[in-house]
N, C-alpha and C positions, 0 to 999 in steps of 0.2 A: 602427598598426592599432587601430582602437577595434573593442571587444568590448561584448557585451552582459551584464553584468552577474550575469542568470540563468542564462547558459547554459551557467556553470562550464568551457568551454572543450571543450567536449561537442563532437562529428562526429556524423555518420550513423549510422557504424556500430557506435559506443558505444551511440546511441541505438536499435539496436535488436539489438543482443546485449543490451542490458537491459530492455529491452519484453518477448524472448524466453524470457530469463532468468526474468522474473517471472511471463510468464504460464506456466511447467512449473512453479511452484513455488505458485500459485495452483490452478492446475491439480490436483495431487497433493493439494493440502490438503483439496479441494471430495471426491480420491475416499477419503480419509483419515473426511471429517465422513461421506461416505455410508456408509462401513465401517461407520460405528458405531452409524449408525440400523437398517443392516439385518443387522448381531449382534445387536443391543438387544431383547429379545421385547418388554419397554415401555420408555419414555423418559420419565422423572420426572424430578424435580429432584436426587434421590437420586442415580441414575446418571449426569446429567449433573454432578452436581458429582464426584463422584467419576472419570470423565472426565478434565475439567481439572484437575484435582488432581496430575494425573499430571505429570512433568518433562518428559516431549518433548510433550506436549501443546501446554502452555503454552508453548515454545521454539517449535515449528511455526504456533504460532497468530500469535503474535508475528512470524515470519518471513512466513506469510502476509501480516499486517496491513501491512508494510513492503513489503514485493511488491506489494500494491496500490496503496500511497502512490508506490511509482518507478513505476508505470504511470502509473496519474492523469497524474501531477505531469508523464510527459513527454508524455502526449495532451493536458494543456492547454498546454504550452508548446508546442509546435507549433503547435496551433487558434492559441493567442493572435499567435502571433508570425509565422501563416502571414494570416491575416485581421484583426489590429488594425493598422491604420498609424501612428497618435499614438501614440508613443511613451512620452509620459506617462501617458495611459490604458492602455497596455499593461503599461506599471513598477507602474501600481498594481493592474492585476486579474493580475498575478503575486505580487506582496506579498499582496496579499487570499488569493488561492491557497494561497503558501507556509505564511498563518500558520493557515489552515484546517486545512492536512496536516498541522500537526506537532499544532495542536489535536487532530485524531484521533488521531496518535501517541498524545500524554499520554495521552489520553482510554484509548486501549485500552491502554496501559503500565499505568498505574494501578487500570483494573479486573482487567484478569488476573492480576498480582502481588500488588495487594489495596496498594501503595507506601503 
């Protein structure tokens, strides 16, 4: 049986207990940031950093930011892999994909942690 490569051996229904999964958890985080604008009487730099500063903040935000990365990551493999037919072109605007996602990763690991 040949597999494709990206799709980690993935079904349906993996795929969207973790669509589901991510959008509650995306979800909560949006009503987490809104909590805080409408405690906040002003929003500075002050109270935002102090904010973040905090330990679940930074864990939550981080959880968000990978919650959106499994989203994405399986709305374009689907699109790609529902509408590209060449195969090579698909291999490679998956690869372009992948190394984009984990770019944000870094990206947001290293700014919130300060790494």
């Amino acid at each position: 049986m040949v597999g494709n490569i990206f799709s980690f051996g993935r079904n349906g229904v993996h795929d969207f207990l973790l669509i589901r999964a991510a959008a509650v958890v995306i979800a909560v985080y949006f009503l987490y940031i809104l909590g805080f604008f409408l405690i906040s009487p002003t929003v500075s730099y002050e109270s935002w950093k102090h904010f973040f500063s905090s330990l679940f903040t930074e864990v939550f935000t981080m959880l968000a930011l990978v919650s959106i990365l499994i989203h994405v990551w399986i709305g374009l493999w689907q699109v790609l892999t529902d509408y590209i037919k060449c195969s090579k072109l698909r291999c490679c605007l998956q690869l372009g994909a992948v190394l984009t996602l984990l770019g944000y990763f870094f990206s947001g690991l290293f700014i919130l942690w300060s790494v």
